[in-house]
VOROLO-649715 format. One record per residue (C-alpha): residue number from 1; x, y, z. Coordinates in steps of 0.2 Angstrom, whole numbers. Example, Ala and Ser with C-alpha at 12.3 -4.5 7.8 and 13.67 -1.06 7.14 Angstrom:
2
   seq       X       Y       Z
     1      62     -22      39
     2      68      -5      36
***
This chain:
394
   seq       X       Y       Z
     1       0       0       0
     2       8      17      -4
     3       9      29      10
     4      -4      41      13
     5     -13      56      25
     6     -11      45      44
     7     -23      56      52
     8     -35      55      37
     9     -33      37      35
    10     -38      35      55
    11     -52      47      57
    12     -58      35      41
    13     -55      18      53
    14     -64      27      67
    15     -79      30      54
    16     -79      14      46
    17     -78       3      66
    18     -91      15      73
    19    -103      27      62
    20    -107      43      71
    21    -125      43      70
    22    -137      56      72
    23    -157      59      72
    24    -157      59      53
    25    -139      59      44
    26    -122      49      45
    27    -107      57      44
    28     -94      44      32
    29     -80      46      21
    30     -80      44       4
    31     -72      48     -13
    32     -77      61     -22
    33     -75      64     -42
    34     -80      84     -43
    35     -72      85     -62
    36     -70      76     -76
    37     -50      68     -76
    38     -47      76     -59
    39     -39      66     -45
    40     -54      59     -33
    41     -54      67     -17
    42     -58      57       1
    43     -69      70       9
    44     -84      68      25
    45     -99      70      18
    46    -117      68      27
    47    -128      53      23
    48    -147      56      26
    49    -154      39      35
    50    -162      27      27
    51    -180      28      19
    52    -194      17      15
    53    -187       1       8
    54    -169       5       9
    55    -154       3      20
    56    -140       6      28
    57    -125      -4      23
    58    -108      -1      30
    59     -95      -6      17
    60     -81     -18      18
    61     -73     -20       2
    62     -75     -12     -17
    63     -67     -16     -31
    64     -59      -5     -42
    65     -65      -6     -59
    66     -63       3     -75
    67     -82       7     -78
    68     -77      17     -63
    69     -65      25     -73
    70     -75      29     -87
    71     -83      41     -76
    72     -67      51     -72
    73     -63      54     -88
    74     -80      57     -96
    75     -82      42    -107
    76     -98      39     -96
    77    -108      56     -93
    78    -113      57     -75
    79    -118      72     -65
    80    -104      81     -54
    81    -101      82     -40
    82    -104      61     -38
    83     -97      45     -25
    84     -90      33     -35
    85     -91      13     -34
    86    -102       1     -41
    87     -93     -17     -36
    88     -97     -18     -16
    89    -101     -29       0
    90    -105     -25      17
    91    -114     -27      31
    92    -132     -20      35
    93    -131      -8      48
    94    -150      -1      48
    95    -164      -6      41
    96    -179       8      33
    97    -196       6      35
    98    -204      -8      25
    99    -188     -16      23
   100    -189     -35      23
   101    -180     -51      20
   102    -163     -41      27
   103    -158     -40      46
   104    -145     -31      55
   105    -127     -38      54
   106    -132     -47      35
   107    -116     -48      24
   108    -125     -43       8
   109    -116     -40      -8
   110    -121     -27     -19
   111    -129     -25     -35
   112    -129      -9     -48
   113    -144     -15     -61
   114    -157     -16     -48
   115    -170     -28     -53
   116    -192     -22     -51
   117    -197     -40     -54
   118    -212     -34     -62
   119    -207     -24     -79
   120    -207     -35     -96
   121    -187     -39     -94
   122    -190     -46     -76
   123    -205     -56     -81
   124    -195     -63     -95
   125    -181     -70     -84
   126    -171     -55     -89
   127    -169     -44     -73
   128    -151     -39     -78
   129    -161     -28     -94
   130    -173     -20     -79
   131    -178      -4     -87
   132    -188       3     -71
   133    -174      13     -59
   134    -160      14     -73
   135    -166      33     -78
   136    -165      40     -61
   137    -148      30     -57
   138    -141      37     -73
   139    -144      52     -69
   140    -135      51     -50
   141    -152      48     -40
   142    -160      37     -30
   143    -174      25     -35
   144    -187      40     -29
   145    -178      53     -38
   146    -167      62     -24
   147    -150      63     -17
   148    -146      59       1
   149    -128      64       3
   150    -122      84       4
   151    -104      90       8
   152     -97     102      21
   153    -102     115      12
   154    -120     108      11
   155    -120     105     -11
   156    -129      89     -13
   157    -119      74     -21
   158    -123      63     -32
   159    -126      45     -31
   160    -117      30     -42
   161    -128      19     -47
   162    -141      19     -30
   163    -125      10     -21
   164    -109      22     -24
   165     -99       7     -15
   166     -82      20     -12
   167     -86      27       3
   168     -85      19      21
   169    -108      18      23
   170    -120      19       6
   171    -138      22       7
   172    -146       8      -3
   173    -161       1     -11
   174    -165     -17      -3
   175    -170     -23     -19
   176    -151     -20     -22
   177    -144     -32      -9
   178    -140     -47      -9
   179    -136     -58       8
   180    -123     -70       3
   181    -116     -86      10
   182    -100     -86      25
   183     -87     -80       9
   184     -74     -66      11
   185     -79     -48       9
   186     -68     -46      -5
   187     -73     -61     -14
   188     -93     -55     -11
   189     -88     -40     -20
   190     -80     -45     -35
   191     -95     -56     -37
   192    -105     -38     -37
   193     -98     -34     -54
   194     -83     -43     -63
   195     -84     -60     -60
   196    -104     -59     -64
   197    -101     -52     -80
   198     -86     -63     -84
   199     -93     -78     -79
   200    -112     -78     -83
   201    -105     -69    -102
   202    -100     -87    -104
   203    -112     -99     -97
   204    -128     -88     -98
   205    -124     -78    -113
   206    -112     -88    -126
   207    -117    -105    -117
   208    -103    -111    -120
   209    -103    -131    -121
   210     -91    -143    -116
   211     -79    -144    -129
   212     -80    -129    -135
   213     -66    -117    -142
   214     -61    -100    -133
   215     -52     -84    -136
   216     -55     -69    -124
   217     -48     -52    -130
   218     -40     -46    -112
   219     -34     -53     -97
   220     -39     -40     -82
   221     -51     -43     -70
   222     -64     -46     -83
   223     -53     -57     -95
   224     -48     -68     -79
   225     -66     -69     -75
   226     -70     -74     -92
   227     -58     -88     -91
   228     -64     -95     -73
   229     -80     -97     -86
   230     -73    -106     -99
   231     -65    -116     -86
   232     -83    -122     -79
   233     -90    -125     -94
   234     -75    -138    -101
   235     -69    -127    -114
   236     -54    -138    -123
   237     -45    -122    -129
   238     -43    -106    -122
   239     -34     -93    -130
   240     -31     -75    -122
   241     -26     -61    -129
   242     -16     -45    -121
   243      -2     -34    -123
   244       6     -34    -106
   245      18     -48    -103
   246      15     -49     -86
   247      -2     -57     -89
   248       5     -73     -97
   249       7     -82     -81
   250      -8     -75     -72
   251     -20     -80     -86
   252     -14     -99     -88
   253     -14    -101     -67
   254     -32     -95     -71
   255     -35    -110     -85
   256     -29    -101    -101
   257     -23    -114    -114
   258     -15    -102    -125
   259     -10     -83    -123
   260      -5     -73    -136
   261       5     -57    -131
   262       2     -42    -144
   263      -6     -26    -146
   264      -6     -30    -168
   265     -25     -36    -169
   266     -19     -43    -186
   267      -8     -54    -178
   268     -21     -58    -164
   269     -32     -66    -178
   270     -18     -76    -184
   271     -14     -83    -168
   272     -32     -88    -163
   273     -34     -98    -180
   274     -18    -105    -178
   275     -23    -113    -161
   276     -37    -118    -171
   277     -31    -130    -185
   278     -36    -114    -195
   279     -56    -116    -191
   280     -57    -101    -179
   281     -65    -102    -162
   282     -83    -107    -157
   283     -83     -91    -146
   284     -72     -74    -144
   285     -77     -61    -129
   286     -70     -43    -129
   287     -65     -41    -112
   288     -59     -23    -117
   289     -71     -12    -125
   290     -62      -5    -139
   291     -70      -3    -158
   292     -53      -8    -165
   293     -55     -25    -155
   294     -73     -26    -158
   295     -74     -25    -177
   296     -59     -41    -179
   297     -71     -52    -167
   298     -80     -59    -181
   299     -64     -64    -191
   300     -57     -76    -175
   301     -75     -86    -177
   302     -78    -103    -186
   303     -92    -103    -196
   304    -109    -102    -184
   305     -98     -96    -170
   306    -103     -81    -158
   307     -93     -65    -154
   308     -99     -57    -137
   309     -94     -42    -131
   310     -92     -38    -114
   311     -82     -22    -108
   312     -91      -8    -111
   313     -85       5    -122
   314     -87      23    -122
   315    -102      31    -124
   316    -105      33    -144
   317     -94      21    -151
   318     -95      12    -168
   319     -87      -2    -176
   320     -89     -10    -193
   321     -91     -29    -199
   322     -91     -38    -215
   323    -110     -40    -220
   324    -107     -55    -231
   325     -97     -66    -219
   326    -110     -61    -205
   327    -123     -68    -214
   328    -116     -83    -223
   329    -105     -92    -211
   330    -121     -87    -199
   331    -110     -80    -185
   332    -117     -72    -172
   333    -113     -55    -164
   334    -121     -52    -147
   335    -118     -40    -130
   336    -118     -46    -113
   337    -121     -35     -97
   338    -118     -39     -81
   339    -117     -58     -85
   340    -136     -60     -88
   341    -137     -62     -70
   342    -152     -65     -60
   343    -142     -58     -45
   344    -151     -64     -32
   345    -148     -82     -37
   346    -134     -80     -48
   347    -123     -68     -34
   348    -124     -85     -20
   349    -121     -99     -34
   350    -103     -89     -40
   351    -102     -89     -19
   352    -103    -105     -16
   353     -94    -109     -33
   354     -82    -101     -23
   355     -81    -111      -8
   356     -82    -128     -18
   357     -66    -124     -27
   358     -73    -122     -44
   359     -70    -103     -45
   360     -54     -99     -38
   361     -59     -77     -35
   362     -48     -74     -21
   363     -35     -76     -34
   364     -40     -61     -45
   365     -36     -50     -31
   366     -17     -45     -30
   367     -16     -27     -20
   368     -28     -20      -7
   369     -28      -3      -4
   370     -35       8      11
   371     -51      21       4
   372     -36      37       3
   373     -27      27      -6
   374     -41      27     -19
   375     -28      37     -36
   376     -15      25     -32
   377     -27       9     -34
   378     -35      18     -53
   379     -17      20     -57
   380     -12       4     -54
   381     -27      -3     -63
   382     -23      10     -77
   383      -4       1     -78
   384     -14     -16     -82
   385      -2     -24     -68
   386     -17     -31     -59
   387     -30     -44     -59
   388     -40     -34     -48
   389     -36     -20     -35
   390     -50     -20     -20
   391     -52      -6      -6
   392     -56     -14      11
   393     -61      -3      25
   394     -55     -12      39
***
């Protein structure tokens, strides 16, 4: 952990072991974004308490993720001043009115596409597409259209995503909690975002079948994730594509057959066929969310295969594909968001998963950092070093 502000970092241990409480607000700490591709800043800020159907959750870890980052530097339009974090677990510390199905003291992970369960996408088996809350979350609300925390000075903040999982407490909407089985914080919140969307892009999405052929474009926190997913479903070849060296070792501890380090796309295509006798792979995932990635995917496919992409790219972006080989080898070009997950059930099977050995998530974590510490862990995952950084708060 790199060194940082000592009596910042313990008036934000004394926050996190014992929330000052009040008639109606919290006082916590949390990171702050108050401009675009300006450093984050760790300020106290008060949290109103919770209302009808939501709760207080006092956070124990957050991964850092590059959706995140999208936010900073304004590839993802959100309202200023705003709390950051959407990959989170805690621990319920108060409970609304109405709330039920949630006690005091639940570890609960956290989840950033809240599901109605009554809409079209719900009733379809689709909750991860719920269409009902995501205008006001876009726009840095809560589900009922307000704001709950203000600074020192009184300006409102916005929220991320009704959970904004960088900070030591979070107001949140129960339908966005998730109590999970006896696993590690850490490993409850990278189930929360990364390891859903890597994991359920291949078993809910691509269905990937025993036997099957693999290349995943990106080996980061996603990428691994993905891989863990091949792994379950028996995948016999899984090639991984990335242009940091370091990631070679990493991504065949996690199951990686093959991985092919180059930044020269061209050469990427040729790599995957080559692995394949020439045929081209049953399935490829973009891990990344780059058009230049996105617009090869259908060139590393055998006939009738299926490209999925996963990372999410800016706002706005476009990629072209040839017509005539789309439709007559019948490939199949698809998105996945937040692994198709029903996260109520999908959230404690990657948990338990997790405790039987199959998904090996603790191993995606290599560096914990402390909340002040939050520009030295987006550096870190801006260097591509990492598997996946996470803050804990104790």
């Amino acid at each position: 952990m790199a060194t940082s502000n000592t009596s910042l970092e313990v008036r934000i241990r004394q926050f996190s072991h014992g929330v000052a409480l009040h008639s109606d607000a919290v006082q916590i700490y949390a990171a702050v974004l108050r401009a675009v591709n300006a450093p984050l800043s760790v300020e106290s800020l008060t949290l109103a308490r919770p209302r009808e159907g939501e709760v207080l959750v006092e956070m124990k870890a957050s991964g850092v993720c590059h959706s995140d980052w999208h936010c900073v530097t304004g590839d993802s339009v959100i309202d200023l001043p705003a709390v950051l974090g959407h990959e989170g677990s805690g621990v319920v510390a108060e409970l609304g009115p109405g709330v039920t199905g949630l006690a005091i003291g639940d570890h609960v992970a956290l989840s950033w596409i809240p599901a109605c369960g009554a809409c079209r996408e719900c009733e379809r088996g689709s909750p991860n597409l719920c269409q009902t809350h995501l205008p006001n979350l876009w726009a840095g609300l809560m589900p009922d259209g307000t704001r709950r925390m203000v600074d020192a000075s009184g300006k409102p903040v916005f929220h991320l995503a009704a959970i904004s999982t960088w900070a030591t407490h979070s107001i949140v909407p129960a339908f966005s909690c998730v109590k999970m089985p006896d696993v590690p914080f850490e490993i409850s919140a990278l189930i929360g975002c990364g390891v859903t969307t890597g994991v359920g892009a291949v078993l809910k999405k691509a269905k990937v079948a025993a036997g099957d052929t693999v290349a995943i474009f990106g080996g980061g926190g996603v990428g691994l994730s993905t891989v863990m997913g091949a792994v379950l479903a028996g995948a016999s070849r899984i090639v991984v594509i990335d242009r940091n060296p370091d990631k070679d070792a990493m991504c065949r501890s996690f199951g990686a057959t093959d991985v092919v380090i180059t930044d020269d796309l061209t050469d990427a295509v040729s790599a995957i066929r080559e692995a394949t006798d020439g045929r081209g792979v049953d399935h490829v995932f973009d891990a990344v969310g780059l058009a230049s990635i996105e617009s090869v995917l259908l060139d590393c496919l055998a006939p009738a295969g299926t490209a999925v992409l996963v990372g999410i790219p800016s706002n706005g972006t476009a990629f072209e594909v040839d017509a005539a080989e789309f439709i007559r080898r019948e490939k199949v070009l698809t998105g996945s968001i937040f692994g198709s997950a029903d996260t109520a059930r999908d959230f404690v099977d990657y948990a338990q998963r997790y405790l039987d050995g199959r998904l090996p998530i603790d191993r995606l974590v290599t560096e914990r950092y402390r909340l002040d510490e939050i520009n030295e862990a987006c550096d870190a995952m801006l260097s591509g070093g990492v598997g996946r950084g996470v803050i804990v708060f104790d």
